[in-house]
N, C-alpha and C positions, 0 to 999 in steps of 0.2 A: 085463264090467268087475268089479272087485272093489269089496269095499264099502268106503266112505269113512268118513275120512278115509284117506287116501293120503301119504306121508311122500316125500320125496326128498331125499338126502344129495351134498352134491356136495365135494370134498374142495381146496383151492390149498392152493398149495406155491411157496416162491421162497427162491431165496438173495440173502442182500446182494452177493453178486458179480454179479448175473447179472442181465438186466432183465425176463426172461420170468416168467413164472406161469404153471405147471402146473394145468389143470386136470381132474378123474377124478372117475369114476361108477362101478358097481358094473358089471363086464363090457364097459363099452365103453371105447376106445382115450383114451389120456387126449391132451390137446388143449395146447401151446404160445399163452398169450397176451401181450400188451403193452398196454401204454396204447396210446391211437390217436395216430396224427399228431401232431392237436389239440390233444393235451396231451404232446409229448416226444420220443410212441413212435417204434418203427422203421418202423410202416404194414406188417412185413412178419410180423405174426400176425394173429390174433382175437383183438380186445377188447373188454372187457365192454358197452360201447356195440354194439357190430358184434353180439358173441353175443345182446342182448336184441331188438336187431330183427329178426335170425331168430327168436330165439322166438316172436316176433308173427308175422313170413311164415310160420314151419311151424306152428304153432297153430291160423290162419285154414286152412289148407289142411287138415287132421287135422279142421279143427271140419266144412266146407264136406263133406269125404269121407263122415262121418258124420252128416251130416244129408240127402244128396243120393241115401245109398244106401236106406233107409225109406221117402226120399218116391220112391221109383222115377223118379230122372229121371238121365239117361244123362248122362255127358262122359266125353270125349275128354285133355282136356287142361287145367292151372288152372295160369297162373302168378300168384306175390304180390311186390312189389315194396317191403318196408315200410322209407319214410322218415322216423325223428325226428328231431322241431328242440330241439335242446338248448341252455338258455337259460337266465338266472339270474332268477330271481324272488323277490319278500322275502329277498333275503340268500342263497337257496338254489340252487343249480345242479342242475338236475333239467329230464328231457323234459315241452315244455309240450305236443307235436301231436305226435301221430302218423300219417300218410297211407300209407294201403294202397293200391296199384295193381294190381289185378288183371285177367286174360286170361283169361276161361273158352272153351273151345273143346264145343260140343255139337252133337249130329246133325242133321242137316239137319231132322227131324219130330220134334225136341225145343220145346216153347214156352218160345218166350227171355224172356219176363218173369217167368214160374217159376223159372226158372233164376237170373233177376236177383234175383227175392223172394230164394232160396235164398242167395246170396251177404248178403245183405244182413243172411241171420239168423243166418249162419256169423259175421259181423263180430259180433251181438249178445250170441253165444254163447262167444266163445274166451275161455276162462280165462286166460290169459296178458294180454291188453288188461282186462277182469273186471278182474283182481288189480292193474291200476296207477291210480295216479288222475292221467290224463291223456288230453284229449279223441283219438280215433280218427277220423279221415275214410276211408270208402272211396270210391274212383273204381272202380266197375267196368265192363268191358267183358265180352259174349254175342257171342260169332262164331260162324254156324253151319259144320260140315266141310261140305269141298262135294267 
């Protein structure tokens, strides 16, 4: 890892003709969004609502990866499922819950409450949840491969 602080620049772009927002990063593919549904959109891009709860399912996943490979315990498989309720409070429109749903798949002679600790510190730990102030629930589930 490199040392901190850490910067990240991300660039939109829209025309008044046009309803999409471009959005770009330094090397990667840049990305077509829209309002959601909810508020207008087409439903047929990503929008900033859509893109911030990925950044919580792939944050929790990246955090669980790196904490799971240290403590030496194996899986198979980790899916994350992140739903926000976005809601108006004091005047302001903003996520009040966030609820992560996860699937860890580990080996048969992995102990699953380890493995559930591990998920539980992956929630404690992602920057992405860290940096917003809005409460997080995980529900997670330990399957072992058979």
């Amino acid at each position: 890892m490199q040392a901190l602080p850490h910067h990240y620049t991300v660039t939109a772009q829209a025309a008044e003709t046009s309803q999409q927002v471009v959005v770009a990063t330094h090397n990667v593919a840049p990305l077509d969004t829209d309002a959601p549904i909810e508020f207008g959109g087409s439903g047929e891009h990503w929008s900033p609502e859509a893109l911030l709860m990925a950044a919580v399912a792939d944050c929790f996943i990246l955090t669980f990866r790196a904490i799971a490979g240290p403590s030496r315990v194996p899986w198979s498989t980790l899916e994350c499922s992140a739903t926000g309720t976005l809601d108006r409070v004091e005047r302001t429109t903003r996520f009040t819950e966030i609820t992560l749903t996860v699937g860890l798949t580990i080996p048969e002679d992995v102990d699953a409450e380890r493995a559930l600790r591990l998920l539980h510190k992956a929630e404690e730990n992602c920057l992405v949840t860290n940096s917003m102030v809005t409460e997080v629930h995980l529900n997670a589930t330990v399957n072992k491969a058979s």
